[in-house]
C-alpha positions as CSV (number, residue, x, y, z in Angstrom):
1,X,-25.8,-50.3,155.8
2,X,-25.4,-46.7,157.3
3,X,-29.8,-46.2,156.9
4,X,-30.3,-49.7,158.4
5,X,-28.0,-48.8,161.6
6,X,-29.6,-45.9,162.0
7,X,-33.0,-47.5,162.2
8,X,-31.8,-50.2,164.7
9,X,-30.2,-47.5,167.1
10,X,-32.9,-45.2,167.1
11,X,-35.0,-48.2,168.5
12,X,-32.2,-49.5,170.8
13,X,-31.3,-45.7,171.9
14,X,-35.5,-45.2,172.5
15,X,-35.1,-48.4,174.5
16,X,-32.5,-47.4,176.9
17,X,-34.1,-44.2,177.3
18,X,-37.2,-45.8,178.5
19,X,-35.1,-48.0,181.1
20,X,-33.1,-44.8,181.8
21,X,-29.7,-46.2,180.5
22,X,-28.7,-42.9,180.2
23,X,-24.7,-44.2,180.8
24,X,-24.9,-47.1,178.1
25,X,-25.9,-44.0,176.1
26,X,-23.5,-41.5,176.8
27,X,-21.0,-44.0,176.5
28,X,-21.7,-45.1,173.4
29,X,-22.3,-42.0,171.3
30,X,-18.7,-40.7,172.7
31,X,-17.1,-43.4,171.4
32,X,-18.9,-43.7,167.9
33,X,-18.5,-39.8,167.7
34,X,-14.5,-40.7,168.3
35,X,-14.2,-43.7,166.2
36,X,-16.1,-41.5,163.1
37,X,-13.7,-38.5,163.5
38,X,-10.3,-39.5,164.8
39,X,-10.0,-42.5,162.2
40,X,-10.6,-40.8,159.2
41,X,-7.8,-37.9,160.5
42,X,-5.1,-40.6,161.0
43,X,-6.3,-42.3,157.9
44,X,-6.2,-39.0,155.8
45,X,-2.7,-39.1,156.7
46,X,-1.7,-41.9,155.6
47,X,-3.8,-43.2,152.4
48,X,-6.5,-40.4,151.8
49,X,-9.2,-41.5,150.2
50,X,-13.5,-41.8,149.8
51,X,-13.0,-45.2,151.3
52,X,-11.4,-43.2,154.7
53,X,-14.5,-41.2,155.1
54,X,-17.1,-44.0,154.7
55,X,-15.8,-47.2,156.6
56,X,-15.0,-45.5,159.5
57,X,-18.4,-43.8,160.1
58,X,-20.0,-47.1,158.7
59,X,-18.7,-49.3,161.5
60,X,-18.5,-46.6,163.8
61,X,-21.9,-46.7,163.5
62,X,-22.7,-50.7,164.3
63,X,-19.7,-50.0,167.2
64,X,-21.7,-50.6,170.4
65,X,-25.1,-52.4,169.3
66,X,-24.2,-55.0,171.1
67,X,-23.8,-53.6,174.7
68,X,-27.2,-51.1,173.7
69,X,-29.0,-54.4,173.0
70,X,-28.1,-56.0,176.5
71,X,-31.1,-54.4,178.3
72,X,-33.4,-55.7,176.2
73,X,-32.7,-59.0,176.1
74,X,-33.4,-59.1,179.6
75,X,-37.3,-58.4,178.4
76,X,-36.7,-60.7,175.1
77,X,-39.3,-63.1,175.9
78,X,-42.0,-60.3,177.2
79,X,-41.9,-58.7,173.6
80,X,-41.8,-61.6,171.7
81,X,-45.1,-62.6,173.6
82,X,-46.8,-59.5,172.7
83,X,-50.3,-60.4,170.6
84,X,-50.5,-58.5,167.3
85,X,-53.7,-57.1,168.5
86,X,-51.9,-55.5,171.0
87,X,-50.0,-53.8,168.0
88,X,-52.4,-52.7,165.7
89,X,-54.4,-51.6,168.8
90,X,-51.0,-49.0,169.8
91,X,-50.4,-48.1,166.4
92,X,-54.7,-46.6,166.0
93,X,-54.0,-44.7,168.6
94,X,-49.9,-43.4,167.6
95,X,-51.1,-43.0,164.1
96,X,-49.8,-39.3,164.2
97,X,-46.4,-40.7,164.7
98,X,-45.8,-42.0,161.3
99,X,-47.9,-39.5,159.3
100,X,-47.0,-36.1,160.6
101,X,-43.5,-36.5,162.8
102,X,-41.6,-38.6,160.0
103,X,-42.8,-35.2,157.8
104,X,-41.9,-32.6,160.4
105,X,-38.3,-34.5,160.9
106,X,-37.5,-34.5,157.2
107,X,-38.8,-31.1,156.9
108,X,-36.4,-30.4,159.7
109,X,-33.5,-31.2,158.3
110,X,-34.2,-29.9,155.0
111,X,-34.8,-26.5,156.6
112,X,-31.1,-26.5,157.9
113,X,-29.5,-28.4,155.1
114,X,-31.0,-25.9,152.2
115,X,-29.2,-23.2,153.9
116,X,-25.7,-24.7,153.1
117,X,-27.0,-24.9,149.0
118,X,-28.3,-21.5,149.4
119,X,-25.2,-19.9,150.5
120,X,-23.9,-22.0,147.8
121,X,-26.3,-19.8,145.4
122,X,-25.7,-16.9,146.3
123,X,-22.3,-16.4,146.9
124,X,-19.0,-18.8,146.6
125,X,-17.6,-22.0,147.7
126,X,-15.3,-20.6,150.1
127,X,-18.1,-18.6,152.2
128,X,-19.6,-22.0,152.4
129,X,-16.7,-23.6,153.9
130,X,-16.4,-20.9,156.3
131,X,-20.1,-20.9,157.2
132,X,-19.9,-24.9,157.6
133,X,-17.0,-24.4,160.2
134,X,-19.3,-21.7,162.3
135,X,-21.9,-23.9,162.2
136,X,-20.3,-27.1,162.8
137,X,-18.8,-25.3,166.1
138,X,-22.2,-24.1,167.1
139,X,-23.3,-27.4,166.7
140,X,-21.4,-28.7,169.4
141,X,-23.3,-28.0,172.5
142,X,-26.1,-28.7,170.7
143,X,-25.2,-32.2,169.9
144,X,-23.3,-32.7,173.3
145,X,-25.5,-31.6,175.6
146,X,-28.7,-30.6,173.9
147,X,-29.5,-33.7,172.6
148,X,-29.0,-35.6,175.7
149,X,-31.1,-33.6,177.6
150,X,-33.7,-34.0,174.9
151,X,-33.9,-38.0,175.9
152,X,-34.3,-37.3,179.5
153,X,-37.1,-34.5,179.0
154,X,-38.7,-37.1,176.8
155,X,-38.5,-39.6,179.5
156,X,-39.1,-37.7,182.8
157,X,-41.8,-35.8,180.9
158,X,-43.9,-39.0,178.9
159,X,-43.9,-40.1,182.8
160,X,-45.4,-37.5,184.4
161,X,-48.0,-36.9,181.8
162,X,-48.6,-40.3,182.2
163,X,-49.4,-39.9,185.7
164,X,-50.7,-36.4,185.9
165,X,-52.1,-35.2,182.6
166,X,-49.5,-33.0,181.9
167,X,-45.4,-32.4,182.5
168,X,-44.9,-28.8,183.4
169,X,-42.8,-29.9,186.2
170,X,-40.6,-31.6,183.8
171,X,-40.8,-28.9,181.2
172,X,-39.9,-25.9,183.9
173,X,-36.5,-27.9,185.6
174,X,-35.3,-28.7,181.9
175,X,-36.1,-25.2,180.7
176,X,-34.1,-23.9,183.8
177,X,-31.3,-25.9,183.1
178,X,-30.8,-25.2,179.7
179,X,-31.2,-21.6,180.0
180,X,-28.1,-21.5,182.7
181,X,-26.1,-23.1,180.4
182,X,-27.1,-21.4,177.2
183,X,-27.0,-18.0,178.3
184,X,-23.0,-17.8,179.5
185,X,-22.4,-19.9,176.3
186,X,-24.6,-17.5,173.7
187,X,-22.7,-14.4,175.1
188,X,-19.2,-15.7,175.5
189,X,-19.3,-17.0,171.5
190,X,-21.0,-13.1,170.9
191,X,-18.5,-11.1,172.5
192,X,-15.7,-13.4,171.5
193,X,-13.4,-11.2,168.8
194,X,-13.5,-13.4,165.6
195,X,-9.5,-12.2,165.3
196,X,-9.2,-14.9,168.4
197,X,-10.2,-17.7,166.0
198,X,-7.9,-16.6,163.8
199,X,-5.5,-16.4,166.4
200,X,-5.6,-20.5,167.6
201,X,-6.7,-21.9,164.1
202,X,-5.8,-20.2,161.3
203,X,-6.2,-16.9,159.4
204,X,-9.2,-17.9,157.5
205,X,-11.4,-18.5,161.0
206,X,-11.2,-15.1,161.1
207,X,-14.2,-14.9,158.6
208,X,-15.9,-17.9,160.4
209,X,-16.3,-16.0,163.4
210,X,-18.2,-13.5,162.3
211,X,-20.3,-15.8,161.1
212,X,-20.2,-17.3,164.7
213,X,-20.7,-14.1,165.9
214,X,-23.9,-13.2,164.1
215,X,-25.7,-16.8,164.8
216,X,-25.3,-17.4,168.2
217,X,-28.2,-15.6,169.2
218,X,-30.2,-18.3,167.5
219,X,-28.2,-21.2,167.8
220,X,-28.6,-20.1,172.2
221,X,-32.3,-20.0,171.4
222,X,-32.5,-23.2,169.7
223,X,-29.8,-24.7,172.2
224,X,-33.1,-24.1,174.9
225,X,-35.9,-24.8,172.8
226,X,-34.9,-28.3,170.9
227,X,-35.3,-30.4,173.3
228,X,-38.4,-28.8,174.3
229,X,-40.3,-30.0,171.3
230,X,-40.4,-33.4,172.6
231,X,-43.5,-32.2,174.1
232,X,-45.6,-32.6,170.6
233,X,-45.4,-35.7,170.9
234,X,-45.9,-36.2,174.4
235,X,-49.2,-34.1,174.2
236,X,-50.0,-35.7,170.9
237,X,-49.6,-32.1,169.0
238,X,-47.8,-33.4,166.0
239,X,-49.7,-31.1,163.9
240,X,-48.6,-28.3,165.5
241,X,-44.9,-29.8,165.2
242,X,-45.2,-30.2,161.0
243,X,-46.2,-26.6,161.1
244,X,-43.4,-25.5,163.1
245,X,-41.0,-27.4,161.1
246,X,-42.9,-25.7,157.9
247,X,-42.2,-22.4,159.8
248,X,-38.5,-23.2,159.9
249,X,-37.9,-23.9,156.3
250,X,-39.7,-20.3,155.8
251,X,-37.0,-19.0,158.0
252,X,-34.9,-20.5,155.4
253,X,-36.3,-20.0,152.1
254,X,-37.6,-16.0,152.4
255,X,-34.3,-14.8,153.7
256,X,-32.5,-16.4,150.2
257,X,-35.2,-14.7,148.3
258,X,-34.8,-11.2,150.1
259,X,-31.0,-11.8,150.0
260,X,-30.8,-12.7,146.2
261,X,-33.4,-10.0,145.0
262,X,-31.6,-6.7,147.1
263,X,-27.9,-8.6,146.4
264,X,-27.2,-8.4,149.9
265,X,-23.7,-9.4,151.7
266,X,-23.1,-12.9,153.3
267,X,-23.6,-10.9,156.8
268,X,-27.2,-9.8,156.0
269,X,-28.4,-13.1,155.2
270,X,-27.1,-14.6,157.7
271,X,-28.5,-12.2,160.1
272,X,-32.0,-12.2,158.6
273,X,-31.7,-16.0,159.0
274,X,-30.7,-15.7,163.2
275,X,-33.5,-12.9,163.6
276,X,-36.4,-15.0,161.8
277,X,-35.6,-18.5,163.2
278,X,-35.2,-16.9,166.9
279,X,-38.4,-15.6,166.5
280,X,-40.1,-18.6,165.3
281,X,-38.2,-21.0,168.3
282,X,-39.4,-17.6,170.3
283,X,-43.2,-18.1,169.5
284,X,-43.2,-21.6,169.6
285,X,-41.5,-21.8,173.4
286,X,-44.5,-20.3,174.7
287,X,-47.0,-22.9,172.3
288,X,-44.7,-25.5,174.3
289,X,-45.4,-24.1,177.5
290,X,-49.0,-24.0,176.9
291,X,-48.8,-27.7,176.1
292,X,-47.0,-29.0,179.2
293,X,-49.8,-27.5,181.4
294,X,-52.9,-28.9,179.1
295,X,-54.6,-31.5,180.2
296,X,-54.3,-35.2,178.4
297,X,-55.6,-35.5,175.4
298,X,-57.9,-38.5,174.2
C-alpha cells in the first residue's frame, strides 16, 4: 500500500508542479509529515506497538490525494484523449528516464542508507543511534526547504530550456538562493558547542553533535547542490547523473574500507565521509553549471 502511494504521488506531486501548485503542495506534505510523526508519539504513549509505527505513516500517506488530484481533473478528458502513438512516440525520446534515472535514484539512496549498516560494522549500536539523530537533524532543511526548491528549479528551469535552449537563468537565481540560506545555516550548526545539545535534549546529544559538527560542511554543500541536479534531466545528461550517483556510493564504500583496515575512530570516518562527498557535490556543481549554459540537446 505504502509503494503504491508512493507511485500515485510522485505523479500527482509532478502534476502540480507542472501547473505550479506549489501551495496544494506545501500544504500537503506538512500535514502528512505531521500526521506520520505526531500520531505515532501520542500512540507510543498509550498502546506502543509495530502497528503505531505503520498505520499512521500508511494513511498519512493516502491523506491528501484527493485535494492533489483536483487539478487534474480539470484536464481529465484532454489525457484520456491522448493517442497511444502519442505515448510511445514520448517515451523513444525519454527512454533515458527509465534506464538510467530509476538506477541513479536507487543508487542514491543506497549510497546514504549503507552508511547507517557501516557504522553498524564497524563500531556499535549506540554510535548508530547517535549518528541517526545527527543526521536526521541535518536532514531537516534538506527536506523542508531543499526539496521544495528542487520542484520549482525543475519547473522554472524545464521552461526556460524549453524556450531558450538552456536554463542558466534559472540555475544562477536558485544557486543564489540556496547559498544565502545554506551558508548562515552550515556555520551556525559548525560553531554550535555540541554541550548545547546536551544542554536542551539530553546528555547523550552531546555525542550527536559532534557528529553534527563534523558533517555539516557536507550536508551545506549538498543543501546547494541537490536540487541542482534536476538539470540531468532537463539537459538529458542522465548518464552523467548514474555516474554521479556511482561516485557517491564511493564516497561511501572507500571511507569503510580505509576506516576498518587503520581501525580508525567514529570521528575519522565520519570526517573522511564529509571531505569526499563535498568534493564529489564540489566537482559536479561546476558539471551542472556547464550544463545549464549548453545548448539543447537532440
Amino acid at each position: 500500500v505504502i509503494l503504491l502511494s508512493f507511485g500515485i504521488i510522485n505523479v500527482l506531486t509532478a502534476y502540480n508542479n507542472r501547473l505550479r501548485e506549489y501551495k496544494t503542495l506545501s500544504l500537503f506534505q506538512v500535514i502528512r509529515s505531521a500526521f506520520q510523526n505526531i500520531i505515532p508519539v501520542i500512540w507510543g504513549y498509550i498502546n506502543p506497538n509495530v502497528l503505531g509505527l505503520l498505520l499512521p505513516y500508511t494513511f498519512g500517506q493516502i491523506l491528501g490525494v484527493n485535494y492533489q488530484f483536483d487539478p487534474l481533473k480539470k484536464h481529465a478528458q484532454e489525457i484520456i484523449k491522448v493517442k497511444w502513438k502519442s505515448l510511445y512516440k514520448v517515451a523513444k525520446i525519454h527512454y533515458r528516464q527509465p534506464l538510467l534515472s530509476s538506477p541513479a535514484l536507487f543508487v542514491n539512496t543506497f549510497s546514504y542508507t549503507s552508511i547507517t549498516i557501516f557504522v553498524e560494522l564497524l563500531f556499535d549500536m549506540s554510535i548508530v543511534g547517535f549518528y541517526s539523530i545527527s543526521t536526521r537533524l541535518l536532514g531537516l532543511p534538506l527536506n523542508l526547504v531543499s526539496g521544495n526548491v528542487l520542484r520549482v528549479f525543475f519547473e522554472e528551469a524545464s521552461r526556460e530550456f524549453y524556450q531558450t535552449g538552456d536554463y542558466f537563468k534559472a540555475f544562477t537565481k536558485t544557486v543564489k538562493f540556496l547559498i544565502f540560506i545554506a551558508i548562515p545555516m552550515t556555520v551556525t550548526l559548525m560553531i554550535i558547542p555540541s554541550k548545547f545539545y546536551g544542554l536542551f535534549f539530553g546528555e547523550e546529544w552531546i555525542i550527536a553533535g559532534q557528529y553534527i559538527q563534523i558533517l555539516a560542511p557536507m550536508f551545506g554543500i549538498r543543501f546547494i547542490v541537490s536540487p541542482l541536479t534536476a538539470g540531468f534531466q532537463i539537459s538529458k545528461r542522465q548518464k552523467s547523473e548514474l555516474f554521479f550517483q556511482i561516485l557517491l556510493l564511493i564516497t561511501s564504500v572507500l571511507p569503510f574500507i580505509i576506516t576498518k583496515v587503520f581501525l580508525l575512530p567514529v570521528t575519522s570516518f565520519l570526517m573522511l565521509i564529509t571531505i569526499s562527498k563535498s568534493i564529489v557535490y564540489v566537482f559536479f556543481f561546476f558539471i551542472l553549471l556547464k550544463f545549464s549554459r549548453n545548448l539543447r540537446t537532440k
